[in-house]
C-alpha positions as CSV (number, residue, x, y, z in Angstrom):
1,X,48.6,26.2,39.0
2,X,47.6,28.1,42.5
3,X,49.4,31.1,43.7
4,X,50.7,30.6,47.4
5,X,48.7,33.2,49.4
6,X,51.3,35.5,51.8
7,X,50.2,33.5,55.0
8,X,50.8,29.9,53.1
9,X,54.3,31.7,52.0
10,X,55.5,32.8,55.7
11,X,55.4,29.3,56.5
12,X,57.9,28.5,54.0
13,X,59.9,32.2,54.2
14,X,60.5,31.7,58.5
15,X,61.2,28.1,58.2
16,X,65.3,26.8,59.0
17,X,67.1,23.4,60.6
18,X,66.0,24.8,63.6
19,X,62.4,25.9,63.2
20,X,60.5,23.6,61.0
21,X,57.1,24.9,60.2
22,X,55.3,21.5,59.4
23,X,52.7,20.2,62.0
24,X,51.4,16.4,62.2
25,X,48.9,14.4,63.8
26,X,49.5,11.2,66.0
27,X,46.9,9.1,65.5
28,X,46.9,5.6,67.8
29,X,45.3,2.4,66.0
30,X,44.4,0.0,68.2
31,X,43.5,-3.3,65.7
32,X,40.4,-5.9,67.0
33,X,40.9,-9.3,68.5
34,X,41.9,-11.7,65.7
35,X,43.5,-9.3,63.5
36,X,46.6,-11.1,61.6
37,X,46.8,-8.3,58.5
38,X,49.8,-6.3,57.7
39,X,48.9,-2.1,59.0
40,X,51.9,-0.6,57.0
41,X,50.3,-2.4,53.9
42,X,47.1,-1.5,54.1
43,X,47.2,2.0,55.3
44,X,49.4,2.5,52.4
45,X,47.0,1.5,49.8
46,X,44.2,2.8,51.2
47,X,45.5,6.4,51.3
48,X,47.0,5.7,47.7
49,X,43.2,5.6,46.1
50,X,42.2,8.5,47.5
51,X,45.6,10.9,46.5
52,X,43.6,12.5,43.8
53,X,40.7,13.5,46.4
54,X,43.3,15.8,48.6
55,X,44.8,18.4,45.8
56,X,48.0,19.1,48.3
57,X,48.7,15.3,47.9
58,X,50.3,15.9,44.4
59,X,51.1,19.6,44.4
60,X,54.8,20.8,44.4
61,X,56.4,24.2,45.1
62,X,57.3,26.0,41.9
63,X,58.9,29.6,42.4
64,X,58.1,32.7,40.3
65,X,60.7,34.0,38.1
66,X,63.4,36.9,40.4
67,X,61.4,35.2,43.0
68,X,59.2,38.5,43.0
69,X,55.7,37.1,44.6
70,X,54.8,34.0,46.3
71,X,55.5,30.5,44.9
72,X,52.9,28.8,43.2
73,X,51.6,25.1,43.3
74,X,51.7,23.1,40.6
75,X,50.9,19.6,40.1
76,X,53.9,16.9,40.6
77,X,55.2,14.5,37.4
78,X,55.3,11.5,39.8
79,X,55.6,10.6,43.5
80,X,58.1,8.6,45.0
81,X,55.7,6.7,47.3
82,X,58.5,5.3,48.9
83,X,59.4,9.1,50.2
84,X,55.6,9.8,51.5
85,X,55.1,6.2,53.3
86,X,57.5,5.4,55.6
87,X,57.7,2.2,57.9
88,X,59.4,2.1,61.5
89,X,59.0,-0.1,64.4
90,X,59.4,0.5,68.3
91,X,62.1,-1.4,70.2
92,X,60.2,-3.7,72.8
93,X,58.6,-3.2,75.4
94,X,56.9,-0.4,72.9
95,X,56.7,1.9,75.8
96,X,54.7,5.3,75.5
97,X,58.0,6.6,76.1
98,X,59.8,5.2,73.7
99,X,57.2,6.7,70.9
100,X,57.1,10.2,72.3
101,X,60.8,9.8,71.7
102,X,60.4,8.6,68.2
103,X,57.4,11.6,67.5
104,X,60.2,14.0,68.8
105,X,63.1,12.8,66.0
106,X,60.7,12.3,63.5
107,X,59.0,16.0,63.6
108,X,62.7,17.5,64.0
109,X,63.3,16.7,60.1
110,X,62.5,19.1,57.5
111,X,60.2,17.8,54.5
112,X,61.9,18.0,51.3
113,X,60.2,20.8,49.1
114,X,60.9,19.3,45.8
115,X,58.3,17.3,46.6
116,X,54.9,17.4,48.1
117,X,55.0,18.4,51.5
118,X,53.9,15.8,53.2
119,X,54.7,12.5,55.2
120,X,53.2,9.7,56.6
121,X,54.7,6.8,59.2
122,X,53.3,4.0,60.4
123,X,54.8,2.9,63.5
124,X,54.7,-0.5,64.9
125,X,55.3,-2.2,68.2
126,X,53.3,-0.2,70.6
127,X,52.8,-2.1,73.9
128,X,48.9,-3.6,73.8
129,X,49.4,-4.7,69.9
130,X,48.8,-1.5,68.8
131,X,50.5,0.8,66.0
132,X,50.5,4.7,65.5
133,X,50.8,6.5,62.5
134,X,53.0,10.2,62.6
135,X,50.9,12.0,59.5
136,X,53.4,15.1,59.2
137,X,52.2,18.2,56.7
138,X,53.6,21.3,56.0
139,X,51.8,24.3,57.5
140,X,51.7,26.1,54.1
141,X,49.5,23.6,52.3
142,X,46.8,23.8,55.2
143,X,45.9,25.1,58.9
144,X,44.3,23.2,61.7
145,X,41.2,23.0,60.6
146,X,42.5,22.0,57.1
147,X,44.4,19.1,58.9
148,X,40.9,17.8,59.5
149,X,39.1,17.9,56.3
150,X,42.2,16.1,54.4
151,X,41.9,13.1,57.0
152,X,37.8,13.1,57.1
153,X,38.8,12.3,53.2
154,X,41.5,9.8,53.8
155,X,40.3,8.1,56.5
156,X,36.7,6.4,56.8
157,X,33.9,7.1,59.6
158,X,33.1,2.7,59.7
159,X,35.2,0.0,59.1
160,X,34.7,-0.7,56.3
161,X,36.8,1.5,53.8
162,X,34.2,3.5,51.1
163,X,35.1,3.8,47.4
164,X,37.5,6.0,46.3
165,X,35.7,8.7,44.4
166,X,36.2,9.2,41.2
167,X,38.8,11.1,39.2
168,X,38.0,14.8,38.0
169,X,39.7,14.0,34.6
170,X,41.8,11.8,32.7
171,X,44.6,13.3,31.3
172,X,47.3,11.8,28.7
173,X,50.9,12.7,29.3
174,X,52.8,14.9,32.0
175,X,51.2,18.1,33.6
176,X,51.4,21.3,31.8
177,X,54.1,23.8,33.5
178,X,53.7,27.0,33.5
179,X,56.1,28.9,31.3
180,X,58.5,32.1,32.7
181,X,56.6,34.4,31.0
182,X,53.1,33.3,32.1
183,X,54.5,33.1,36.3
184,X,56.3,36.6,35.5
185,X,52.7,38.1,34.3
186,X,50.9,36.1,37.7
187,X,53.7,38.0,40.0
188,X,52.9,41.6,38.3
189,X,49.3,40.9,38.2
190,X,49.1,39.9,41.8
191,X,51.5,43.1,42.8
192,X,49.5,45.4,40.7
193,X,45.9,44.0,42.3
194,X,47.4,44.0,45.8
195,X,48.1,48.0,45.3
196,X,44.1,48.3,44.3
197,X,43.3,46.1,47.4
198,X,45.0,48.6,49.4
199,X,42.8,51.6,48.3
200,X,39.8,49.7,48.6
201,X,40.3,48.7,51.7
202,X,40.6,52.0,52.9
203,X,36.8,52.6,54.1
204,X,37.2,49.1,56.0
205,X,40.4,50.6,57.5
206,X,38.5,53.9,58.8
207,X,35.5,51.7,60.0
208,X,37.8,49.4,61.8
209,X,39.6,52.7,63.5
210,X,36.4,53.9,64.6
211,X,35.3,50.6,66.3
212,X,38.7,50.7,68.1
213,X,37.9,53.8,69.2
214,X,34.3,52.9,70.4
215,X,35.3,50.1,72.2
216,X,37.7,51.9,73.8
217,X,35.6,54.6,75.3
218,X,32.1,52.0,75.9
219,X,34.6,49.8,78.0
220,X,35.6,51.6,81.1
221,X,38.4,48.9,82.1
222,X,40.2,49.6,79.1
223,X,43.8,51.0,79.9
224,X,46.9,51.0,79.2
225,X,47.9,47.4,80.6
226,X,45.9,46.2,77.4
227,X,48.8,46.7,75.1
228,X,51.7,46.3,77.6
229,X,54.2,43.7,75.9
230,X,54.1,40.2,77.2
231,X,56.5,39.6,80.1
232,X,59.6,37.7,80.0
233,X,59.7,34.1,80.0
234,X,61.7,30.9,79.6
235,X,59.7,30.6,76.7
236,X,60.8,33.6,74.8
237,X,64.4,32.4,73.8
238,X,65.8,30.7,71.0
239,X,64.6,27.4,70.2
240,X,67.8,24.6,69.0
241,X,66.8,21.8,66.5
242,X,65.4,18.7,68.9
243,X,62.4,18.3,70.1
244,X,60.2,17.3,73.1
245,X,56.7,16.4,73.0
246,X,54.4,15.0,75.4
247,X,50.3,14.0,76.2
248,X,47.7,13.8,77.8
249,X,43.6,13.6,77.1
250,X,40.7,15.7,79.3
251,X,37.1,14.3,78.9
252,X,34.8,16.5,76.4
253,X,32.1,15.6,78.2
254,X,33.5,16.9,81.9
255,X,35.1,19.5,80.1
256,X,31.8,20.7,78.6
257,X,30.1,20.6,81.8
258,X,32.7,22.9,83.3
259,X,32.2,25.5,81.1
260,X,28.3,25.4,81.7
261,X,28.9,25.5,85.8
262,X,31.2,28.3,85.4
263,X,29.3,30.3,82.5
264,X,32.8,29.8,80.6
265,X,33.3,28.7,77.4
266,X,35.4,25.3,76.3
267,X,38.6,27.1,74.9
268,X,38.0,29.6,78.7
269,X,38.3,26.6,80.0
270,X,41.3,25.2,78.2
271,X,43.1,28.1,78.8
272,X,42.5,28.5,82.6
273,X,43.9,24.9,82.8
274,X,47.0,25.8,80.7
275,X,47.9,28.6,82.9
276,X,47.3,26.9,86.4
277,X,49.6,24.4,84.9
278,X,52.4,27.3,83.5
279,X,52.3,29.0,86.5
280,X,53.1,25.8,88.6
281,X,55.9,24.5,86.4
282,X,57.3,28.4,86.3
283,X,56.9,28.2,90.3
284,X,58.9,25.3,90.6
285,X,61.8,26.8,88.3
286,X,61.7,30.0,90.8
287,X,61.2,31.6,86.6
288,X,57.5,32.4,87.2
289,X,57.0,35.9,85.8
290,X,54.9,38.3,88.6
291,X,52.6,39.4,85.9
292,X,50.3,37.0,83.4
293,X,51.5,35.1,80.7
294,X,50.0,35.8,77.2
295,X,48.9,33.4,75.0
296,X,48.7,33.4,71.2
297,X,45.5,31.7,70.7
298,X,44.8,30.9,66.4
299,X,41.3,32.1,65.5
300,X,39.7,30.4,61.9
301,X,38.7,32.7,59.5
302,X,37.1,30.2,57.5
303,X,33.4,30.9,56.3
304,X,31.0,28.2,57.3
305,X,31.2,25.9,54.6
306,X,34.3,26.2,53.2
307,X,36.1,23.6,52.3
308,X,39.3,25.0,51.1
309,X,42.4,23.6,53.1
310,X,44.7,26.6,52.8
311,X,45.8,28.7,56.0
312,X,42.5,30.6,56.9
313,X,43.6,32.2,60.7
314,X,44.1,35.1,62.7
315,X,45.4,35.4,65.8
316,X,44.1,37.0,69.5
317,X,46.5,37.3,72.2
318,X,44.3,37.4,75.8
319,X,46.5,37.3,79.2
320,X,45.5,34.2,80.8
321,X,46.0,34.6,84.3
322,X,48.6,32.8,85.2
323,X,50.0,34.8,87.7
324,X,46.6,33.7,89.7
325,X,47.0,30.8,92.3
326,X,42.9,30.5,93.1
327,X,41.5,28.3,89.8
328,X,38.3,29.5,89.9
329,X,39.3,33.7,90.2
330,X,42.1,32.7,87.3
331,X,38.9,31.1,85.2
332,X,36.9,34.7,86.1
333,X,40.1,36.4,84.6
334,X,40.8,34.3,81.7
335,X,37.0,34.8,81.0
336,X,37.1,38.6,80.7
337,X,40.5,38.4,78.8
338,X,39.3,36.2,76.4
339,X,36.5,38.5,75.9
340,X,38.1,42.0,75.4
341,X,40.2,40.2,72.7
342,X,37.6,38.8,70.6
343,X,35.7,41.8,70.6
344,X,39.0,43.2,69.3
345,X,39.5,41.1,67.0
346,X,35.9,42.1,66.0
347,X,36.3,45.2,65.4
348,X,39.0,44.9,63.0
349,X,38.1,41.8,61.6
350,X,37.4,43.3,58.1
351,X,40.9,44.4,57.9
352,X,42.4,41.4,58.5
353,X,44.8,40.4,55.8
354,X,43.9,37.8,54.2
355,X,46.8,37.8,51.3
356,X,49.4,40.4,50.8
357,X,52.2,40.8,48.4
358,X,55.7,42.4,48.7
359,X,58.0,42.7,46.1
360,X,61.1,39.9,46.3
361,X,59.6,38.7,49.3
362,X,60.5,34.9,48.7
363,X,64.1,36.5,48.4
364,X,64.2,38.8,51.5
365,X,61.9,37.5,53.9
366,X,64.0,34.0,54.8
367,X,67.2,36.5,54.7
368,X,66.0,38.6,57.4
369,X,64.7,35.3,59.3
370,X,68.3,34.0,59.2
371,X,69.7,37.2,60.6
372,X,67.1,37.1,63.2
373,X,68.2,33.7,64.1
374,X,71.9,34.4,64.1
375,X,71.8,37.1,66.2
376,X,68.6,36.5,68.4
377,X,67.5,39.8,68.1
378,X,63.7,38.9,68.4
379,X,64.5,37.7,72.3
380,X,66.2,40.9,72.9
381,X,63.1,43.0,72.3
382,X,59.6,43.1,74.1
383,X,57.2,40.4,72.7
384,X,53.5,40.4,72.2
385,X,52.8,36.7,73.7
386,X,55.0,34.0,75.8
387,X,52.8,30.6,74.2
388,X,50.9,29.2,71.5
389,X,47.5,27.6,72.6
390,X,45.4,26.6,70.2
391,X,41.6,24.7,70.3
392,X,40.6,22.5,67.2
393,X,37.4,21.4,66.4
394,X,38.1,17.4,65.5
395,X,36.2,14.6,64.4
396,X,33.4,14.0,66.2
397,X,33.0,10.5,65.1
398,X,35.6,7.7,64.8
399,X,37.9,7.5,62.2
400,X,39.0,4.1,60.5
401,X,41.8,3.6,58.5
402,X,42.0,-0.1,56.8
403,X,38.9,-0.9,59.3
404,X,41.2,-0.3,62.0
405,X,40.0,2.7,64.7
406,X,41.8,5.2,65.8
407,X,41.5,5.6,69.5
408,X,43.4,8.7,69.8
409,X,44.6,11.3,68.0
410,X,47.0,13.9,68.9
411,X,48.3,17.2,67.8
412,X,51.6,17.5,66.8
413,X,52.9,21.5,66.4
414,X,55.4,24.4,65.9
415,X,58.0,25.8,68.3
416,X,60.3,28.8,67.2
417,X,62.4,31.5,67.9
418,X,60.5,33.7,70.8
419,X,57.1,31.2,71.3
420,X,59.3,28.1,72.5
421,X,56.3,26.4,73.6
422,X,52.7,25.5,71.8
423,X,50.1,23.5,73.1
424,X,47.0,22.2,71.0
425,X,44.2,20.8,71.7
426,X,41.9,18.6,69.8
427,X,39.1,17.5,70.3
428,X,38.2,13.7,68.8
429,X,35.0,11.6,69.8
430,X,34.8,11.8,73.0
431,X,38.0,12.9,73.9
432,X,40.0,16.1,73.9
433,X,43.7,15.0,73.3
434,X,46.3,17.4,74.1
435,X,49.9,17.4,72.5
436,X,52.5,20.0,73.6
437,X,55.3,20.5,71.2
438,X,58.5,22.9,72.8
439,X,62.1,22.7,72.7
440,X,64.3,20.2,74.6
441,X,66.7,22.9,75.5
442,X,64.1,25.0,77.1
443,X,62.2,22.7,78.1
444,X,63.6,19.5,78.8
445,X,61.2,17.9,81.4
446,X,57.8,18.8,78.9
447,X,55.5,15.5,80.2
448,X,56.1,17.3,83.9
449,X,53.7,20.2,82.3
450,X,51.7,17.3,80.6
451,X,50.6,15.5,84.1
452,X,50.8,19.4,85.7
453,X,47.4,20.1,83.2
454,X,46.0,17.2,84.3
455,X,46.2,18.3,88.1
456,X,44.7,21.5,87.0
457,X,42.0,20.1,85.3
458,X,40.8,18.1,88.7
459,X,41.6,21.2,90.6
460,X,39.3,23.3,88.4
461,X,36.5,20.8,88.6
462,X,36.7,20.0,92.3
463,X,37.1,23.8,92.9
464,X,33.9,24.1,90.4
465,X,31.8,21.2,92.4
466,X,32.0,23.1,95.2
467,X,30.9,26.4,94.5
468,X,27.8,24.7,93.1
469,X,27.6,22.8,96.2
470,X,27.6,25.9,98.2
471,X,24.7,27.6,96.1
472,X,22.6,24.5,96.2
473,X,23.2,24.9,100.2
474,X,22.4,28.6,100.3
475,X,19.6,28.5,98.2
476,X,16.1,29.3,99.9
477,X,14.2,26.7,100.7
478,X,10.5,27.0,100.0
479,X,8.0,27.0,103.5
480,X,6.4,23.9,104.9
481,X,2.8,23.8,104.2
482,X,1.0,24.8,107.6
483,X,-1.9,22.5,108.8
484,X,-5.2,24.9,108.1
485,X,-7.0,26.0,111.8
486,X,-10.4,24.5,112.1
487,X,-12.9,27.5,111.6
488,X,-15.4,28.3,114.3
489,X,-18.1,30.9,114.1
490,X,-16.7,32.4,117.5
491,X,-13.3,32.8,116.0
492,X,-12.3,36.3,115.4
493,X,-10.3,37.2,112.3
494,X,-6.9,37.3,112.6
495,X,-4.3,40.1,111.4
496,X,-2.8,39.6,108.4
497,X,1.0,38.5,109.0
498,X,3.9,40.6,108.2
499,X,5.8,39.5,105.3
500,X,9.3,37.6,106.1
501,X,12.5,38.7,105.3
502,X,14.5,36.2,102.8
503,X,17.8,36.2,101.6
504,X,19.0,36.8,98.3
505,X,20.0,33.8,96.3
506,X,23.6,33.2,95.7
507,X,24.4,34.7,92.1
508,X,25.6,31.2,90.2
509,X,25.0,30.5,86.8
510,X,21.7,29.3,85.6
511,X,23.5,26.5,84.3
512,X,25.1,25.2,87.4
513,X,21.5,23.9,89.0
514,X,21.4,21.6,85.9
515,X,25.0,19.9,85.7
516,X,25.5,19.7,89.5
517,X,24.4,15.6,89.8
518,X,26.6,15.3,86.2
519,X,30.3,17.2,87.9
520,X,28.9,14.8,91.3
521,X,29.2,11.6,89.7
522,X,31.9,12.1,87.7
523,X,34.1,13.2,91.0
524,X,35.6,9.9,91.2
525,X,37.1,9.9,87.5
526,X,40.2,10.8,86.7
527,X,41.1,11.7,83.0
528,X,44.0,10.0,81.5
């Protein structure tokens, strides 16, 4: 038995038809020359040995008894593996098209919850005799970065497939349930200890204040426009039940070299590109807001190390410039944002909740959601952020499943009620796959914004190439060695020469000197 903790538990509580709260992963297979084997098969069974090494695998939802805390996991009697493994096929030609569509019905149906919360798909018929499997989870069994421990353990890192390890224990008969009485004394116990957490935390909450506070005075720029409510978008309505997804990939290895040319990070980076591409597709809709978006950008918690696959997150909310037409002042901004939010987030990291506990919570919490989504209240009000954008770290070697690779994997997210729009990135091998995941009400035309972040991202690198371009130009050059005057006792000595006047050096970063050839030869590619 494991008690849900109260982030696991909103996933459940703020989930309806119309806002599922599962997230997936599309992973394309692309099998070698020769290969006559059956995918669905083999997949299947491979992922079968290895149920017992992913505990959310065979966990179901149990609730407390008045529903007064959290549900709990316990361990399922039996799964129907015909539920979990499902089998579907594209119509030919087995467009991309055609399985976007697919990926958008499939991640529109809720999982059932008397069950485990998950789903797998293998999906055949793609064009190139390839197959893709939809691998759909709920968000309360694990976050992002949870997502990729569970498939480093069902998937394999060479061809061919490891061992299953073996089982913990072998146990005769069903799994013990836990009686009323024993959930009822979890529920008070975890009420009671929640009321103790609060007082302790107390000296973390005054600490916390007073690095607010600090900040606040050491960083002159800090005004009012810090805590301003997002403005209004497109993307703050409410979201219907059908889905639209779309792709694309950026090179890690470009991408990475960006960031050093600009003195940015990766996830700076991402972010400049998201809102060069927002501000374009806003532009075109005459819907742009004057102002920057805001962003809601997921932050792990997770200790180094740990390998537990529950939700471990916060959240930052930087502005991300998208109100700024010139790529490389909107990277500048997006920079600095990014900064002031993390340090932020810093200073009141230790009060971060980690779990929390309200009385009847299971009970209340979806009724107010439903109200919420009846009435649309939440649109009606200002909002903190316009978009989701996350950056997970992936694999960063291949994964096999059945010996077959996968060649690209993409993430598969939430849309709701106010944040209509989320776009993740992933990074995997070589490649940093994209997925964004909206509504097709709102946002109808979503591969438009796909192709949109790809111009973006070869407007921020050209735009990059040529400021270093410009400092290599305006750098001094060193003096020609002079040819040495032949010395003659008659000759007088000379006066000594007046020291030349040079100009200062173009302020680049020390970086950019280094990846300048690597951004040069890599002008002609194109990411895909």
């Amino acid at each position: 038995m494991h008690r849900l903790s109260g982030l696991d538990a909103m996933f459940l509580y703020l989930e309806t038809a119309q806002t599922p709260m599962h997230i997936a992963g599309l992973a394309i297979c692309e099998p070698p020359r020769g290969y006559h084997g059956h995918p669905f098969e083999e997949f299947k069974a491979q992922v079968i040995s290895r149920l017992h090494e992913v505990p959310s695998f065979k966990r179901v939802l149990k609730p407390t008894p008045l529903r007064l805390d959290h549900p709990v996991w316990v361990e399922a009697e039996a799964l129907d593996l015909d539920y979990h493994f499902r089998k579907a096929a594209l119509p030919k030609p087995g467009s991309w098209k055609q399985l976007m569509t697919m990926v958008e019905h499939l991640h529109m149906q809720l999982l059932d919850r008397k069950r485990p919360l998950w789903q797998y798909h293998v999906i055949e018929g793609l064009e190139g005799g390839r197959f893709a499997l939809y691998l759909k989870t709920h968000h309360a069994c694990l976050d992002g970065g949870g997502g990729v421990l569970a498939l480093d353990i069902v998937s394999d890192r060479e061809p061919k497939p490891r061992d299953p390890y073996p089982k913990p224990e072998i146990r005769l008969g069903a799994p013990r349930k836990p009686g009323f009485f024993e959930l009822l004394g979890l529920s008070f116990g975890s009420i009671i200890q929640q009321q103790f957490d609060a007082v302790a935390s107390v000296p973390a909450g005054v600490r916390a204040l007073r690095n607010v506070v600090r900040s606040a005075i050491k960083d002159r720029t800090w005004d009012l426009n810090a805590i301003k409510p997002a403005p209004r978008s497109i993307f703050n309505d409410r979201v219907g039940r059908r889905r639209a997804f779309a792709t694309g990939t950026f090179p890690v290895a470009e991408m990475k070299l960006m960031g050093k040319a600009a003195g940015a990070t990766l996830n700076d980076i991402v972010l400049s590109i998201c809102a060069g591409a927002l501000r374009r597709y806003l532009d075109e809709r005459n819907q742009a807001p004057t102002e920057s978006l805001v962003a809601a950008v997921p932050v792990s918690m997770r200790e180094v190390g740990d390998t537990n696959q529950s939700n471990q997150v916060a959240s930052i909310f930087p502005r991300i410039g998208s109100h700024i037409t010139d790529p490389l002042e909107r990277l500048a901004y997006v920079a600095q944002s990014t900064k002031r939010a993390k340090s932020q987030m810093a200073d009141v990291r230790e009060i971060v909740p980690r779990d929390f506990s309200i009385v009847g919570a299971p009970a209340l919490a979806p009724l107010i959601w439903q109200i919420v989504e009846w009435t649309g209240v939440n649109t009606m009000v200002p909002s903190i952020m316009n978009v989701a954008i996350s950056n997970v770290p992936g694999s960063r070697r291949p994964m096999y499943f059945a010996g077959i690779e996968v060649k690209e994997f993409y993430p598969v997210s939430i849309a709701t009620h106010g944040v209509a729009l989320n776009i993740t990135v992933q990074s995997y091998v070589d490649r940093m796959d994209f997925g964004i995941t909206t509504c097709r009400d709102i946002c109808p035309d979503v591969q438009k914004l796909a192709d949109l972040m790809m111009e973006e991202f070869n407007a921020l690198k050209a735009a990059l190439m040529k400021q270093v371009a410009k400092a290599e130009r305006e750098k001094p050059q060193p003096d020609a060695p002079k040819k040495k005057a032949k010395a003659t006792a008659a000759a007088k000595p000379r006066k000594a020469a007046k020291p030349r006047a040079t100009k200062a050096p173009v302020e680049v970063p020390a970086e950019a000197e280094a990846v300048a050839p690597a951004l040069n030869g890599s002008a002609n590619g194109v990411a895909s």
